[in-house]
C-alpha positions as CSV (number, residue, x, y, z in Angstrom):
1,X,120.1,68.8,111.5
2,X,117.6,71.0,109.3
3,X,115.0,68.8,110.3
4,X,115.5,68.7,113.9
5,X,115.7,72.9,113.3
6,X,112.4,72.9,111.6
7,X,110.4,70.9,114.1
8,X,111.8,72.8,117.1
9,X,110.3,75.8,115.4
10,X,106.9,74.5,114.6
11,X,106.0,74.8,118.4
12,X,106.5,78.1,118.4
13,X,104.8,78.9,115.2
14,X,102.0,76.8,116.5
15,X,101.7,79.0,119.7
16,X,101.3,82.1,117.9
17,X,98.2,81.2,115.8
18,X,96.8,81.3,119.4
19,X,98.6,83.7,121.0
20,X,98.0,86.7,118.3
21,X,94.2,86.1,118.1
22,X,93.4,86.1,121.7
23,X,95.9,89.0,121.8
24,X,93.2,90.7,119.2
25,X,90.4,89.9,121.1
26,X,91.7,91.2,124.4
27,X,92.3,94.4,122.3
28,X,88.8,94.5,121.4
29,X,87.6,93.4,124.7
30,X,89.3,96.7,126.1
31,X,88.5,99.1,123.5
32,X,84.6,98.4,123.6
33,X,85.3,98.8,127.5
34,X,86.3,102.3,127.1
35,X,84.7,103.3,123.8
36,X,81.2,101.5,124.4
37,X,79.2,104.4,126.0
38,X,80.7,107.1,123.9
39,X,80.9,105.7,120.9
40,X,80.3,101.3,120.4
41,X,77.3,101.1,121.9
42,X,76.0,104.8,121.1
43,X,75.1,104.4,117.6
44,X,78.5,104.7,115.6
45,X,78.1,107.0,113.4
46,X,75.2,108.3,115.3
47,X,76.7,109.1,118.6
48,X,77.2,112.2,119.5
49,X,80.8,113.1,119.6
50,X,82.2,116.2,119.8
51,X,83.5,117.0,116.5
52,X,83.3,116.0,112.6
53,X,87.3,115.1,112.6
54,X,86.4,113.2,116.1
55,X,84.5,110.7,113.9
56,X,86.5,110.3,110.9
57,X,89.4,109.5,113.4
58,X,87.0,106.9,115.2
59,X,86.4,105.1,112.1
60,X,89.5,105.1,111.2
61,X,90.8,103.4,114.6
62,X,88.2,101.2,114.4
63,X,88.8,100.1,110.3
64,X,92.9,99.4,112.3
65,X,91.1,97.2,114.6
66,X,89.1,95.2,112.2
67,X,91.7,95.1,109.8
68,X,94.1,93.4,112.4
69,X,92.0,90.8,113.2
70,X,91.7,89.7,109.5
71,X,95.4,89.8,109.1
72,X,96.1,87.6,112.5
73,X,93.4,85.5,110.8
74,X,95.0,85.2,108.0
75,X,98.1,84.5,109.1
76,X,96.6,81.8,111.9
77,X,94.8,80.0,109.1
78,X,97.7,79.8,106.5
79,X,96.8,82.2,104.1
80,X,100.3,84.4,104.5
81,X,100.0,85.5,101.0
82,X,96.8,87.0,100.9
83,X,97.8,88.5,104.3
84,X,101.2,90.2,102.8
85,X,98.8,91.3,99.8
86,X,96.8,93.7,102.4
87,X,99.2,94.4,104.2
88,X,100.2,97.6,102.0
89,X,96.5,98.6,102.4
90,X,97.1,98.2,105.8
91,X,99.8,100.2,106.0
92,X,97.9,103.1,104.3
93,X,95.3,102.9,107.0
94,X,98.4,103.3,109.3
95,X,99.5,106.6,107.8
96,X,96.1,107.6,107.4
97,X,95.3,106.9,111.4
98,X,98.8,109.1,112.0
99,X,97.2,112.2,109.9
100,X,93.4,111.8,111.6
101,X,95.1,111.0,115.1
102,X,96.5,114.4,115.4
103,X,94.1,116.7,113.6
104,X,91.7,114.8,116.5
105,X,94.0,115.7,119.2
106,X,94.5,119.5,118.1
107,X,91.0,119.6,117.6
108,X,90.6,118.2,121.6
109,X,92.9,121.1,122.6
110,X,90.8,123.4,120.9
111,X,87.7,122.4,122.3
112,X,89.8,123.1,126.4
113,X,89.1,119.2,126.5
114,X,90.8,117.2,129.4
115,X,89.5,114.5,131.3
116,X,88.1,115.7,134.8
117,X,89.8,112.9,136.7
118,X,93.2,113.7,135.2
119,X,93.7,117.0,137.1
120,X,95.5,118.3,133.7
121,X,95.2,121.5,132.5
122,X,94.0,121.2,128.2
123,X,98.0,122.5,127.5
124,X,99.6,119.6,129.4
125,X,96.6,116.8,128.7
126,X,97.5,117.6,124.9
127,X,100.5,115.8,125.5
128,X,98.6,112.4,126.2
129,X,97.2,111.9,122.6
130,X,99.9,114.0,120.7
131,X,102.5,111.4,122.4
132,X,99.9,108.2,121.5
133,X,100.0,109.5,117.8
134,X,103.9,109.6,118.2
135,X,104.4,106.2,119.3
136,X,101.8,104.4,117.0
137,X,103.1,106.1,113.8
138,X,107.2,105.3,114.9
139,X,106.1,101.3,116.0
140,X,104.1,101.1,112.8
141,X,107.0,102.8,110.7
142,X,109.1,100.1,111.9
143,X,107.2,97.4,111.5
144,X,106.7,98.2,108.0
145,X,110.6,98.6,107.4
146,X,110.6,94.6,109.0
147,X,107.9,93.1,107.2
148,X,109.8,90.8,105.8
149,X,111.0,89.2,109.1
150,X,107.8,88.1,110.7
151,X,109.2,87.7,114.2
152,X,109.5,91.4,114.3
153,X,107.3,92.2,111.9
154,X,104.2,90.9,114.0
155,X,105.6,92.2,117.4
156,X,105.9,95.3,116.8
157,X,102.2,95.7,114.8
158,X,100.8,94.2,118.2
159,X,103.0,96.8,120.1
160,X,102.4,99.9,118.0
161,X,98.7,98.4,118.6
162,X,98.9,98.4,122.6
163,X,100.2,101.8,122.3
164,X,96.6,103.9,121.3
165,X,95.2,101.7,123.9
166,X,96.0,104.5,126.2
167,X,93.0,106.2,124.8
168,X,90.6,103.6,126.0
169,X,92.3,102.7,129.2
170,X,91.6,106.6,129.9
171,X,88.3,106.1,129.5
172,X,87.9,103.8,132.1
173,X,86.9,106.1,135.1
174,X,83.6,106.8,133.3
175,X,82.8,103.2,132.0
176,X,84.3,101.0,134.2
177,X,85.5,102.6,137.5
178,X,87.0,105.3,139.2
179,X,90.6,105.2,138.9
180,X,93.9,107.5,138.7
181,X,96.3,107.6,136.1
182,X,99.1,105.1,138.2
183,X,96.2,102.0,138.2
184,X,95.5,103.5,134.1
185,X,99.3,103.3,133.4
186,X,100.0,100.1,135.0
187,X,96.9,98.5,132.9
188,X,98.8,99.7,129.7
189,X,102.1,98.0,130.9
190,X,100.1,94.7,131.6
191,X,100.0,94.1,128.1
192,X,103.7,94.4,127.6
193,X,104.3,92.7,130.1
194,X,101.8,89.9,128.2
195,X,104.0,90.2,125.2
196,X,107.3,89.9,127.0
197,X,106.0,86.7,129.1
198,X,104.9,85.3,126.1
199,X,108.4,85.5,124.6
200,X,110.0,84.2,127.4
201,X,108.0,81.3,127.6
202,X,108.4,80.3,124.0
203,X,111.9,81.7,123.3
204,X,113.8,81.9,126.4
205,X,114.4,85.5,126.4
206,X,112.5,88.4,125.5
207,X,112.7,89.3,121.7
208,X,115.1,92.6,121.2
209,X,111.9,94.4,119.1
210,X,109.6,93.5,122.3
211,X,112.0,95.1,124.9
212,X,113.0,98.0,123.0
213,X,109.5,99.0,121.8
214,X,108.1,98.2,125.4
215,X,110.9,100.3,126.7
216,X,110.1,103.3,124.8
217,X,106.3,103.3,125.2
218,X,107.0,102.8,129.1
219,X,110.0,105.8,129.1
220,X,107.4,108.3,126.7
221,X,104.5,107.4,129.2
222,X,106.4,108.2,132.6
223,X,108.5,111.2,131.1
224,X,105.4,113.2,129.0
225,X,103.4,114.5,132.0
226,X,106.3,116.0,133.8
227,X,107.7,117.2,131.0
228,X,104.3,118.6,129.7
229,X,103.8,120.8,132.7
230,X,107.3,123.0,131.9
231,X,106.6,126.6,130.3
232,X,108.1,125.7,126.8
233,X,105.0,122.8,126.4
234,X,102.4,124.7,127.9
235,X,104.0,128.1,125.2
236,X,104.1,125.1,122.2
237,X,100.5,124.3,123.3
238,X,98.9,127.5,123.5
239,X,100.2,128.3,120.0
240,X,98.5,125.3,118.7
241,X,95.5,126.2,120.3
242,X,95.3,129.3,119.0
């Protein structure tokens, strides 16, 4: 019986040292797709972004990236012990990325920044990143209080991961193409829907840490807009503003 157990499981374990890493890669395939002309391919820490938090927060995002390649690395080539060994670094980074996020966002509001092809006012854009910063620090939170259960534990990093892609997918009308937030929200979803495919196919059903986090990034994204655009956000933003 335990062995029969054991090498039902090995399929699945097998599928996820390929799964994770091209998972990363389409990651990074997006985020050079929206961050290449402002940032990637305009010098690093030579392009010329708005703001000295705007660049401490880029590194940052960028160290997340990096960082979760070499742990999916890790973890694809066997070395699960030097991987749990980072992961409190990692996990630092996270907290640090949560700090840097929103000082970057106020900052944005500050500066009257909003997208031109939104339509949004600076008040009710603020809600876009502020949300983003939300999600990413309660999916990280709780992948941290899982780490010792792997099947969640990697799910939700990948999820909390998707979740500041919003911030490259929004850049996609001025690198890619012209497009409106529907086409920019339904890209987002595509890779939830990547994650919950990928469960089905390998376990049957869709993992309960999979659907709930999906769920939750799909309800914040619908609701935050409308909810943005009452007069107790737009009051709550003008105070941060200043």
């Amino acid at each position: 019986m335990a062995t029969s157990v054991i090498s039902s499981r090995r399929p699945k374990v097998q599928s996820d040292r390929i799964f994770y890493p091209a998972m990363c890669l389409l990651v990074l395939v997006t985020v050079w797709m929206g961050f290449a002309k402002s940032y990637y391919a305009a010098g690093l820490v030579h392009a010329n972004l708005p703001s000295a938090i705007v660049h401490v927060h880029a590194i940052a995002f960028t160290l997340w990236l990096l960082t979760l390649v070499v742990q999916t690395t890790l973890v694809s080539v066997r070395k699960v012990k030097l991987h749990m060994s980072l992961g409190l670094g990692g996990f630092s980074l996270a907290a640090a990325m949560v700090v840097l996020g929103s000082l970057a966002a106020v900052d944005s509001l500050r500066r009257g920044m909003s997208p031109p092809w939104s339509g949004l006012s600076p008040e009710v854009f603020f809600v876009i990143p502020a949300t983003d910063i939300l999600l990413f620090a309660v999916l990280a939170a709780w992948a941290y209080a899982v780490r010792r259960r792997p099947d969640q534990h990697k799910r939700l990093i990948m999820i909390a991961t998707i979740s500041l892609l919003d911030a490259a997918i929004g850049r996609f009308p001025a690198t890619v193409t012209p497009m409106g937030p529907l086409t920019q929200m339904i890209i987002l979803f595509s890779f939830l829907a990547i994650m919950a495919s990928y469960d089905v196919i390998t376990r049957k059903s869709i993992h309960r840490v999979t659907w709930i986090a999906s769920l939750i990034i799909i309800v914040v994204q619908v609701a935050r807009v409308p909810l943005a655009q009452t007069a107790s956000w737009v009051h709550f933003a003008h105070i941060i503003r200043g």
